[in-house]
C-alpha positions in Angstrom: 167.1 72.5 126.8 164.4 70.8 128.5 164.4 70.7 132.3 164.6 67.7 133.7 163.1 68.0 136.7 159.6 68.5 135.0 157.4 65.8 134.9 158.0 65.8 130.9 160.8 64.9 131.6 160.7 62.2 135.0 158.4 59.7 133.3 160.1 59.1 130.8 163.7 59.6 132.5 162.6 57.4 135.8 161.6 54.1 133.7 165.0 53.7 131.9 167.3 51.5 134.3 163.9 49.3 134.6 162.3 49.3 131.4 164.9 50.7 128.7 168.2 49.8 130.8 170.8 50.5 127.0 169.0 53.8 127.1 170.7 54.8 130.4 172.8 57.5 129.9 172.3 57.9 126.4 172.8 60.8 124.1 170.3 63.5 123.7 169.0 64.5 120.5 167.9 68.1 122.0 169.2 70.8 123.8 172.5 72.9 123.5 174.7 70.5 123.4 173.2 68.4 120.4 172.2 71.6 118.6 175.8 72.9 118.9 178.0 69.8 117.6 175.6 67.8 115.9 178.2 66.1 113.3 180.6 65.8 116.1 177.6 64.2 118.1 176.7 61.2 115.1 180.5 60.7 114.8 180.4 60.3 118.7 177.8 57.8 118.3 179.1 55.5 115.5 182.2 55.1 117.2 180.5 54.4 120.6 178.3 51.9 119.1 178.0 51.8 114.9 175.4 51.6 112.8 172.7 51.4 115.4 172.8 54.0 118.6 170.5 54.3 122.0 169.3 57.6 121.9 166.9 60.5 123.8 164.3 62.7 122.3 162.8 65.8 124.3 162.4 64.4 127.5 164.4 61.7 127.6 162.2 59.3 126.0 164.4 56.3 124.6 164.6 55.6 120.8 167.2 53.9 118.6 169.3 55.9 116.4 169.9 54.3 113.0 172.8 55.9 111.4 174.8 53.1 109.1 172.9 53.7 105.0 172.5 49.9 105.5 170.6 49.2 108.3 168.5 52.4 107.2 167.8 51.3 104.1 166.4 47.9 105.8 164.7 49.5 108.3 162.7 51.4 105.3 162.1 48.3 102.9 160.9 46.0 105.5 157.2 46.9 106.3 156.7 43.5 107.8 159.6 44.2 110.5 159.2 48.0 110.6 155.7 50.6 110.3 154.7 53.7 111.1 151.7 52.5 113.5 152.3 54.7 116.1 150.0 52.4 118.5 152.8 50.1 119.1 155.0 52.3 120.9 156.2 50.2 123.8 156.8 53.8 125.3 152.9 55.7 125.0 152.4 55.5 128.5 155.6 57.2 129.2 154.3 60.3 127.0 152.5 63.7 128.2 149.9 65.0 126.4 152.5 68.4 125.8 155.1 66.3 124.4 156.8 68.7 122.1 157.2 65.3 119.6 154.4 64.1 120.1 153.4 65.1 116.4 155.6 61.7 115.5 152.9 59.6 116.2 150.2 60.9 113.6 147.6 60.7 115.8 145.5 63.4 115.0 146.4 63.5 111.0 145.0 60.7 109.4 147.8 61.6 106.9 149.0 58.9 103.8 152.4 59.3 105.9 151.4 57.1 109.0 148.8 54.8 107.0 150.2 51.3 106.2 149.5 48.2 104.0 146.8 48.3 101.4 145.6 51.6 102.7 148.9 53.0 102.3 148.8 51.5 98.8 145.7 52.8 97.5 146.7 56.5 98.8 149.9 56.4 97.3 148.8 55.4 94.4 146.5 58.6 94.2 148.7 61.0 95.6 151.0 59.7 92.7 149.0 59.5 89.7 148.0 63.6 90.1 151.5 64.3 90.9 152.4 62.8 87.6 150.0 64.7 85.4 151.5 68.2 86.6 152.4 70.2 83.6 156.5 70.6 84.4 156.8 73.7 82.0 154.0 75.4 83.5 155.3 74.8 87.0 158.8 76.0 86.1 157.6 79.2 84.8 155.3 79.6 87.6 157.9 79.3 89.9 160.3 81.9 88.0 157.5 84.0 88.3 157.0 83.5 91.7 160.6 83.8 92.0 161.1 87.3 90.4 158.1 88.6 92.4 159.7 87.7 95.5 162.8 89.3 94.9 161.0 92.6 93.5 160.3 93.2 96.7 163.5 93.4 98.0 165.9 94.0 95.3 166.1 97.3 95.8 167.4 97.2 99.1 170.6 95.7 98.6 170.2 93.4 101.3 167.9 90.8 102.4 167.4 87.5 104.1 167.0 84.9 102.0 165.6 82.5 104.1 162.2 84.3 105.8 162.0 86.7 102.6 162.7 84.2 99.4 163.6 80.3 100.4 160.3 79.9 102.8 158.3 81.8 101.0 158.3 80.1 97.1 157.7 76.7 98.1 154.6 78.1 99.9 153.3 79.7 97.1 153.9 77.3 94.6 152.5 74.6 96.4 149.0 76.6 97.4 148.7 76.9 93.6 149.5 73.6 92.4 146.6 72.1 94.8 144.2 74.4 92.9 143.6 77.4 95.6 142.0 80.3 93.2 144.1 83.1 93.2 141.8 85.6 96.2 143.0 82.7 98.2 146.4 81.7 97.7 147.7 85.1 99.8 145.6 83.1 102.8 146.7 80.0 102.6 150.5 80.7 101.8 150.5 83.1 104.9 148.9 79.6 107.3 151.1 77.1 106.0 154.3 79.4 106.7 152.5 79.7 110.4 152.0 75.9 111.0 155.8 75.4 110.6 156.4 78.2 113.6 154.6 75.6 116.0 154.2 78.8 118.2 151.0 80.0 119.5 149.6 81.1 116.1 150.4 77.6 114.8 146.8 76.2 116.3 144.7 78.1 114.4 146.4 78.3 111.3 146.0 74.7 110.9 142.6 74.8 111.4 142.1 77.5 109.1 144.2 75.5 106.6 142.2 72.0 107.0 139.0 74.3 106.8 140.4 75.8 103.8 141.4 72.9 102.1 138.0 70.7 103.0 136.4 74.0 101.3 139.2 72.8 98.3 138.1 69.6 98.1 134.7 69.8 98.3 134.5 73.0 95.8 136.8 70.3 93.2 134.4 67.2 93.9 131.9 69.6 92.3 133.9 71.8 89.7 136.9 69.8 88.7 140.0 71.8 87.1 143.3 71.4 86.3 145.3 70.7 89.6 146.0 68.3 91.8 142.8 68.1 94.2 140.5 67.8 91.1 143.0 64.8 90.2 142.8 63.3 93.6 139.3 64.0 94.4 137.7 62.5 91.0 140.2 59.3 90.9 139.2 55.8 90.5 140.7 54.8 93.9 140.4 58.3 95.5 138.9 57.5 99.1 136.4 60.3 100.5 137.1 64.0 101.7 138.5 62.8 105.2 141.4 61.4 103.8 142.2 63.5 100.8 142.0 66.8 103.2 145.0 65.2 105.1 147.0 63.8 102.1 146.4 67.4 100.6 148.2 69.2 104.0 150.8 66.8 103.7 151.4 68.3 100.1 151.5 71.7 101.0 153.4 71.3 104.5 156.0 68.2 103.9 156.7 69.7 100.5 157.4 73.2 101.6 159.9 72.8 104.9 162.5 70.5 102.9 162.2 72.1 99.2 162.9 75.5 101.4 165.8 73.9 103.0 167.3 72.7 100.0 167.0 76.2 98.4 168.8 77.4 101.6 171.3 74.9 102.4 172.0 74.9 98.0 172.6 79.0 98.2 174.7 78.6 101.6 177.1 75.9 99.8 177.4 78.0 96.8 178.1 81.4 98.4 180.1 79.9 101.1 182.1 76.9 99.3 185.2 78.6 96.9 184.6 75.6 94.6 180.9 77.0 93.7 181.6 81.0 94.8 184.1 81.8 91.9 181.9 79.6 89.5 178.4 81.2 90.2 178.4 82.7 86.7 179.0 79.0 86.0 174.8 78.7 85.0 172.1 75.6 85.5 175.3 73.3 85.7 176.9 74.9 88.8 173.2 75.3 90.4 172.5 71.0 89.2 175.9 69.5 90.9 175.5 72.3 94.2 171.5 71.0 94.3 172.8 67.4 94.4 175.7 67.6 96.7 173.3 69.1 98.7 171.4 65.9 99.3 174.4 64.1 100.3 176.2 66.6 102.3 173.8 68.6 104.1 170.3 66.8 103.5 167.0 69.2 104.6 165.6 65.8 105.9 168.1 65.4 108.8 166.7 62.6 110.9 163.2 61.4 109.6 160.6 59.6 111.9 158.9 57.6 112.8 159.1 54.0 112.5 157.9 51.3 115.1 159.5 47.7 115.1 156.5 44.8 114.8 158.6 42.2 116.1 161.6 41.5 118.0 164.6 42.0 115.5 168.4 42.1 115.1 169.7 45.5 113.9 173.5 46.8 114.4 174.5 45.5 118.1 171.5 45.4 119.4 168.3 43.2 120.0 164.9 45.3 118.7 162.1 44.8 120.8 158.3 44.8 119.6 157.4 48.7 119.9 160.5 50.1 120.0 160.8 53.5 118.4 163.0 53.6 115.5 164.9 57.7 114.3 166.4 57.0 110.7 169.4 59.5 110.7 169.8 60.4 106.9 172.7 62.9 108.0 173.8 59.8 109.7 173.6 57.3 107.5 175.3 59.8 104.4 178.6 59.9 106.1 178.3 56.3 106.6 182.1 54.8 106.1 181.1 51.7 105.0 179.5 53.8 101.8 182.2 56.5 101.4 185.8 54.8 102.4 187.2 57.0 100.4 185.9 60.7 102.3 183.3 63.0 101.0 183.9 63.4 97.4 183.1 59.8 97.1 179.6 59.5 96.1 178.9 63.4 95.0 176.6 62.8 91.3 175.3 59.3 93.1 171.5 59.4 93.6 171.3 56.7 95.9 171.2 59.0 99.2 168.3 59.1 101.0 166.9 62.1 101.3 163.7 61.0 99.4 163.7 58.0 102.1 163.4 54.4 100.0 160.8 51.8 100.3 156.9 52.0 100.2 157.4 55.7 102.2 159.7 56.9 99.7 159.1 60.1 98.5 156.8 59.8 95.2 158.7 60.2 92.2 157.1 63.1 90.4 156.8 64.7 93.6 160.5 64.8 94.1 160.6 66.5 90.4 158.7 69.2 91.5 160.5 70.1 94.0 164.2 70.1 92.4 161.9 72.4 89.6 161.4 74.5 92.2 164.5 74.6 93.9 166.8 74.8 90.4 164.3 77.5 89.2 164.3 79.5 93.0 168.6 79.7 92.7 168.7 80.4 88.8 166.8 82.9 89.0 168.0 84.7 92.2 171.7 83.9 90.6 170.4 86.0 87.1 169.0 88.7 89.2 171.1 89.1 92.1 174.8 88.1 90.6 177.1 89.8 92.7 175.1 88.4 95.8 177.0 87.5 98.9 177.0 86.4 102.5 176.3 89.1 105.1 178.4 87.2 107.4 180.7 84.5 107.8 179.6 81.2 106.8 180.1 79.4 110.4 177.9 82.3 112.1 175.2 81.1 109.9 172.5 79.6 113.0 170.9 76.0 112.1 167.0 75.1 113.3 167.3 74.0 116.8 165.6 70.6 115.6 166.7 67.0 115.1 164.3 66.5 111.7 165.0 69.4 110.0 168.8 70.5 108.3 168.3 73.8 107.8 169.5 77.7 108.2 167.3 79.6 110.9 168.7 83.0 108.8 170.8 83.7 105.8 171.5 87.2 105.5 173.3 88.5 102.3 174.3 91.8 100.4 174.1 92.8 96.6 173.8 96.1 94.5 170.7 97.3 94.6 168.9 97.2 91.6 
């Protein structure tokens, strides 16, 4: 937990009663205490104060809490209310340079995710379009591939842990090749992209050796197109230059990894922990499909998403939005929304309207999303074929969670099988 008697912490914590006086006293989304209870800590909050919460990130920096699926859903449809320009933060001042969020405001990515208006348009638009051309049966079989190599190298042991050894690792892979890294170079870059996640003190360089690698990508493709998604990018008709495709291409290999890793994890801890999917597992793609898309509902990788910054003063929940006010969109929030599920959890399970992918002009591309529930069905049916006797190590509720508010997913998840 952050110490607040650091000057991280004082700046921020000092201006409330004058500047942010709701924000007094408000919940934190860090430490022990969030980390520890943090469905007991949304219900908490919607009862407090319903679909729209004052909240704290690291440091006590104020920030509203969206958690009703209606007011989240406006928040991400209304670009002329709500953006991701960063610059508008009525809070910058109050912000260190260390700020362990400070990655929210995108200022040094130059990324598709904090761009807006036509910009955002046009870079969609390309990011999209060579998405969409991916071949989906070449992808699947590379990922079974990828799949069965991963578990060669534990199988034998009769033990392993899923998460560090299988889920992280075949998102990573399969996204260094689907950007076109030739194969002496996708060891590399799989082994940087796993590092920049870490954000320890290996994470530094290994984004710079990742941007290097990938402006070597980029500029290699302008040259000698191929089949993959930076020759699609790089040689479209509204393809801007290398400075902005470099960035788009890291958001690729690093947004697509964390949550399609998740979702393989959070998918194999529901099925070996839940009775309803543990006595079925023989059950095939069908038990693997409705497990994959309860997931989304029930225990979304995407936990809170940010950032969004509010253009104008607005109404939203109880409360009056002021111009620069930071806006947290809790998708775990806004999934066990009452108002959308009156009648408990089963209530919307085969629905698609959650919002893991987000909605609006940020939304998640479309193909995009198919590759990663490609990935994900091919990661468990595969693991399920090889390993079918697999079980958890442990009890389900010893399993630890990532001590973050963005990300919904298992730090470990240690199982046992017959070695084969």
């Amino acid at each position: 937990m952050t110490n607040l008697s650091t000057p991280l912490a004082t700046a921020a914590a000092a201006a409330l009663p004058s500047r942010y006086p709701t924000h007094v006293g408000a919940t934190r989304l860090y430490g022990d205490d969030f980390h520890r209870d943090v469905a007991g800590v949304y219900r908490d909050l919607r009862a407090r104060y319903g679909a729209v919460a004052p909240a704290l990130l690291d440091g006590d920096v104020p920030v509203w809490l969206v958690l009703g699926y209606r007011e989240a859903h406006f928040v991400l449809t209304r670009p002329e209310l709500f953006d991701r320009d960063g610059t508008r933060w009525n809070a910058l001042d109050l912000i260190p340079p260390d700020w362990p969020q400070a990655w929210v405001l995108g200022a040094d990515s130059n990324g598709l995710t904090w761009a807006g208006g036509e910009e955002h348009a046009r870079r969609s638009t390309v990011l999209h379009d060579a998405l969409a051309e991916v071949d989906l049966h070449e992808l699947r079989a590379r990922c079974e591939r990828d799949a069965d190599a991963l578990i060669d190298a534990f199988a034998a042991d009769g033990s392993a842990d899923l998460m560090a050894e299988f889920a992280q690792q075949l998102p990573a892979r399969v996204f260094t090749w689907l950007v076109g890294f030739p194969a002496a170079r996708q060891a590399a870059i799989t082994r940087d992209s796993l590092l920049v996640l870490t954000y320890d003190a290996e994470a530094m360089a290994a984004q710079e050796r990742l941007t290097t690698g990938l402006a070597w990508l980029v500029a290699e493709r302008a040259a000698r197109p191929a089949f993959d998604v930076t020759s699609r990018m790089t040689h479209h008709p509204l393809a801007g230059p290398p400075e902005t495709i470099v960035p788009d291409l890291r958001m690729v290999i690093a947004v697509g990894q964390q949550p399609t890793a998740h979702w393989i994890g959070n998918t194999l801890r529901l099925m070996l922990a839940d009775p309803r999917f543990a006595t079925t597992l023989a059950g095939g793609r069908n038990t693997v499909r409705r497990a994959m898309a309860e997931v989304l509902w029930e225990d979304a990788p995407t936990a809170n998403t940010s950032a969004w910054w509010a253009v104008r003063a607005c109404d939203l929940g109880a409360f009056r939005i002021q111009p620069g006010d930071m806006m947290v969109l809790g998708v775990a929030g806004a999934h066990t929304d009452p108002h959308i599920r009156p009648n408990g959890p089963a209530a919307l399970r085969g629905n698609q309207a959650h919002l893991a992918f987000l909605a609006g002009p940020h939304r998640c591309p479309l193909p995009a999303q198919e590759i990663a529930e490609i990935i994900v069905a091919a990661a468990l049916e595969v693991l399920l074929d090889r390993l079918p006797d697999v079980s958890l190590a442990v009890p389900s509720e010893e399993l630890g969670w990532a001590p973050s508010p963005w990300i919904r997913g298992l730090t470990q998840l240690p199982v046992l099988f017959n070695p084969i």
